[in-house]
C-alpha positions as CSV (number, residue, x, y, z in Angstrom):
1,X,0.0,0.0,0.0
2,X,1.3,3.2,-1.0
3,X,0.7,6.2,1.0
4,X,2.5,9.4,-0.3
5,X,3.2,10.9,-4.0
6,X,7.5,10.5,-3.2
7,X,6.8,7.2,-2.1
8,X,4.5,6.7,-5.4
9,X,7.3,8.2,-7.3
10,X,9.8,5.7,-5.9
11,X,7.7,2.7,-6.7
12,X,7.4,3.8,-9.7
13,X,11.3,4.2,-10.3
14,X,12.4,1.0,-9.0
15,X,9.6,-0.9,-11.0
16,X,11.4,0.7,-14.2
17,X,14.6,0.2,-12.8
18,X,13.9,-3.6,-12.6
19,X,12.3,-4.0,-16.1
20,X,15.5,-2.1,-17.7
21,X,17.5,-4.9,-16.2
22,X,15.7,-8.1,-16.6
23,X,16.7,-7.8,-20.2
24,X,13.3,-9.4,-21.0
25,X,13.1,-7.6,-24.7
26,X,9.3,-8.3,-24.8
27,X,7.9,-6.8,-21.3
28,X,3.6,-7.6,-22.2
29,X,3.8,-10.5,-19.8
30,X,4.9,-8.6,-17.6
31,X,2.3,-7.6,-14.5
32,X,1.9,-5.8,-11.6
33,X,-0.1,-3.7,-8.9
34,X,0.7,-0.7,-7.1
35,X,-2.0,0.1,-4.5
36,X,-2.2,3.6,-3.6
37,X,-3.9,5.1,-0.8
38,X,-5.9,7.8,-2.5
39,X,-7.7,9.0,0.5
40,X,-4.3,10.8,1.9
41,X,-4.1,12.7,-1.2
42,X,-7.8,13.7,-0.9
43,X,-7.4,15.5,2.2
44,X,-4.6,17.5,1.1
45,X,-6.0,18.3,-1.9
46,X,-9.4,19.2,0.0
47,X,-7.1,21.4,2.4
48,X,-6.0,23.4,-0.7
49,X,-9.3,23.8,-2.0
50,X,-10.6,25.4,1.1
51,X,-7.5,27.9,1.2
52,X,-8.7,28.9,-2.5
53,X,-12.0,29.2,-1.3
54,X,-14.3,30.1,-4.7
55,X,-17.4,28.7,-4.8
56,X,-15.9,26.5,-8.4
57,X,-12.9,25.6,-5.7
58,X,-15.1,24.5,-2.7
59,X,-18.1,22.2,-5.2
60,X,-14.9,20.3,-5.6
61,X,-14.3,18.8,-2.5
62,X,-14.6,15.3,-2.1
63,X,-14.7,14.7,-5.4
Protein backbone atom coordinates (compact mmCIF):
# COMPACT_ATOMS: atom_id res chain seq x y z
CA UNK A 1 0.00 0.00 0.00
CA UNK A 2 1.34 3.17 -1.02
CA UNK A 3 0.70 6.22 1.03
CA UNK A 4 2.52 9.36 -0.31
CA UNK A 5 3.24 10.87 -3.99
CA UNK A 6 7.47 10.51 -3.16
CA UNK A 7 6.84 7.17 -2.10
CA UNK A 8 4.54 6.68 -5.38
CA UNK A 9 7.33 8.21 -7.27
CA UNK A 10 9.83 5.71 -5.88
CA UNK A 11 7.73 2.72 -6.69
CA UNK A 12 7.39 3.76 -9.73
CA UNK A 13 11.29 4.20 -10.29
CA UNK A 14 12.41 0.95 -8.98
CA UNK A 15 9.56 -0.89 -10.98
CA UNK A 16 11.37 0.73 -14.20
CA UNK A 17 14.60 0.17 -12.81
CA UNK A 18 13.86 -3.61 -12.57
CA UNK A 19 12.30 -4.03 -16.15
CA UNK A 20 15.47 -2.09 -17.71
CA UNK A 21 17.46 -4.85 -16.17
CA UNK A 22 15.74 -8.12 -16.64
CA UNK A 23 16.74 -7.78 -20.22
CA UNK A 24 13.31 -9.36 -21.03
CA UNK A 25 13.06 -7.61 -24.67
CA UNK A 26 9.32 -8.31 -24.76
CA UNK A 27 7.94 -6.80 -21.31
CA UNK A 28 3.61 -7.58 -22.17
CA UNK A 29 3.75 -10.46 -19.78
CA UNK A 30 4.89 -8.64 -17.57
CA UNK A 31 2.35 -7.62 -14.51
CA UNK A 32 1.86 -5.76 -11.64
CA UNK A 33 -0.14 -3.72 -8.91
CA UNK A 34 0.68 -0.73 -7.13
CA UNK A 35 -2.04 0.05 -4.45
CA UNK A 36 -2.18 3.65 -3.62
CA UNK A 37 -3.89 5.12 -0.82
CA UNK A 38 -5.94 7.79 -2.53
CA UNK A 39 -7.72 9.02 0.52
CA UNK A 40 -4.29 10.84 1.94
CA UNK A 41 -4.12 12.65 -1.21
CA UNK A 42 -7.83 13.67 -0.87
CA UNK A 43 -7.42 15.55 2.18
CA UNK A 44 -4.63 17.50 1.09
CA UNK A 45 -6.01 18.31 -1.87
CA UNK A 46 -9.36 19.21 -0.03
CA UNK A 47 -7.11 21.41 2.41
CA UNK A 48 -5.97 23.38 -0.67
CA UNK A 49 -9.28 23.81 -2.03
CA UNK A 50 -10.58 25.37 1.14
CA UNK A 51 -7.53 27.88 1.20
CA UNK A 52 -8.70 28.95 -2.52
CA UNK A 53 -12.03 29.21 -1.27
CA UNK A 54 -14.35 30.08 -4.72
CA UNK A 55 -17.39 28.72 -4.80
CA UNK A 56 -15.88 26.49 -8.42
CA UNK A 57 -12.89 25.58 -5.65
CA UNK A 58 -15.13 24.46 -2.74
CA UNK A 59 -18.05 22.21 -5.18
CA UNK A 60 -14.86 20.33 -5.62
CA UNK A 61 -14.26 18.84 -2.51
CA UNK A 62 -14.56 15.29 -2.08
CA UNK A 63 -14.70 14.71 -5.39
Amino acid sequence: MIFSLPRYEAVIDAYLDGLESSGLSDLSQVTSVASFFVSRVDTIIDKMLEKIGTPEALALRGK
